[in-house]
C-alpha positions, 0 to 999 in steps of 0.5 A: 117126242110124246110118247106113252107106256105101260109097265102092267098091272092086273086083278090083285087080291089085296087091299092095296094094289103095289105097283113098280114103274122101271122110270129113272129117279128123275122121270119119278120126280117129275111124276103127276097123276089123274084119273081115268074116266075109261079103263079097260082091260080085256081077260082071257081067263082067270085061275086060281093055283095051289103054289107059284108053280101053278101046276093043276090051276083051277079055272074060275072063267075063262074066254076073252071078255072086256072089263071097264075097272073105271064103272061102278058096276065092275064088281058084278061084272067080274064076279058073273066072269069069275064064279066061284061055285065049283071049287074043290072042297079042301083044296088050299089055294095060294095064287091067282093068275090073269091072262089078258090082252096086251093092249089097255084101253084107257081115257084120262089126265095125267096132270101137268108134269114140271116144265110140260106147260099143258094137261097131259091127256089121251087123245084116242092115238094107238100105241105098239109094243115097241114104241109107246104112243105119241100123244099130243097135250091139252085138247080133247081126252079119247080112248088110247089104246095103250100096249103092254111094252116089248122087254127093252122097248125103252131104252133097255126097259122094261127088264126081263127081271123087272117083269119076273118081278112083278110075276109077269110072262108076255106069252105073245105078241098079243097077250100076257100073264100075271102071277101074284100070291093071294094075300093069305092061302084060302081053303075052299070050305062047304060053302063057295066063298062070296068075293067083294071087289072095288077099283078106284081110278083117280090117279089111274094115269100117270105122266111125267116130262120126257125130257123135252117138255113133252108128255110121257104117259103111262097108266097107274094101277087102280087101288083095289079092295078085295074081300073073300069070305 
């Protein structure tokens, strides 16, 4: 069986964008990647807190709003999403949080994972949250939307404790946060901060053999350069 899911990531402010997958060592060997041509996340807001706690946020943007991370015009994009202007002067802030949409949009190659025999690629099939995606490989790359995993959907993974690993809450069944600390605490100063952002996607999507010398696919994060000044 083909199947295909997702262990999330999200906006991280940090040169380098970390990334856990729960895979057993073997799958982890087996692992190859690509790059996404279509990477979509959906935000529903974004704010930025004084400690983990995240008690009194403040709200940098918010309404549900599409993200394409693979265009080069992302930058601007989230930047007109999530102004600056506004922030308290004198305020310390040390974390960021995302609410966004369980489901992915992702179009892309995996690679050729040992034993596989063909590309592993999206070809436009629906995954859930309690079972992946059944994905075929070779032919035509489409759009899937992939869904951000039920805790234990795969055979007791992902944990509850790889999530709050992460700084992962699934609020719903549609929507999930992500908590991560800044990569140093910012005080806000007269002048609103500029922030500069830049994905890249070349080995966003990830795949290894299930087993059975079929695919199983996953996304990779994007690697994230993030400057506040």
């Amino acid at each position: 069986m083909k199947r295909a899911f997702f262990l999330p990531a999200a906006f991280l402010p940090a040169a380098v964008l970390a990334f856990v997958v729960a895979f057993s060592t073997q799958s982890l060997a087996q692992l190859t990647t690509g790059p996404a041509s279509t990477y979509i996340v959906s935000v529903v807001s974004v704010e930025l807190c004084s400690s983990s706690a995240c008690g009194s946020p403040f709200l940098l943007g918010s309404g549900s709003k599409n993200f394409d991370i693979a265009s080069a015009a992302v930058g601007s994009a989230i930047g007109s999403y999530a102004s600056t202007s506004g922030l308290p002067q004198g305020r310390t802030f040390t974390h960021i949080r995302t609410k966004m949409s369980r489901i992915l949009q992702i179009a892309g190659n995996g690679g050729q994972p040992p034993g596989v025999g063909a590309d592993c690629i999206t070809d436009g099939t629906a995954g859930t949250a309690a079972a992946g995606a059944v994905l075929t490989e070779g032919g035509a790359i489409a759009v899937s939307n992939l869904v951000v995993p039920n805790i234990g959907a795969f055979g007791g993974q992902p944990t509850a404790g790889q999530y709050a690993a992460q700084g992962i809450t699934l609020i719903d069944g549609t929507t999930f946060q992500f908590l991560t600390a800044l990569t140093s605490p910012f005080t806000v100063g007269t002048t609103p901060p500029n922030i500069d952002i830049a994905f890249q996607t070349a080995t966003a999507v990830g795949a290894v053999n299930d087993g059975a010398n079929d695919c199983r696919m996953f996304p990779q994060p994007p690697v994230v350069s993030l400057t506040i000044n």
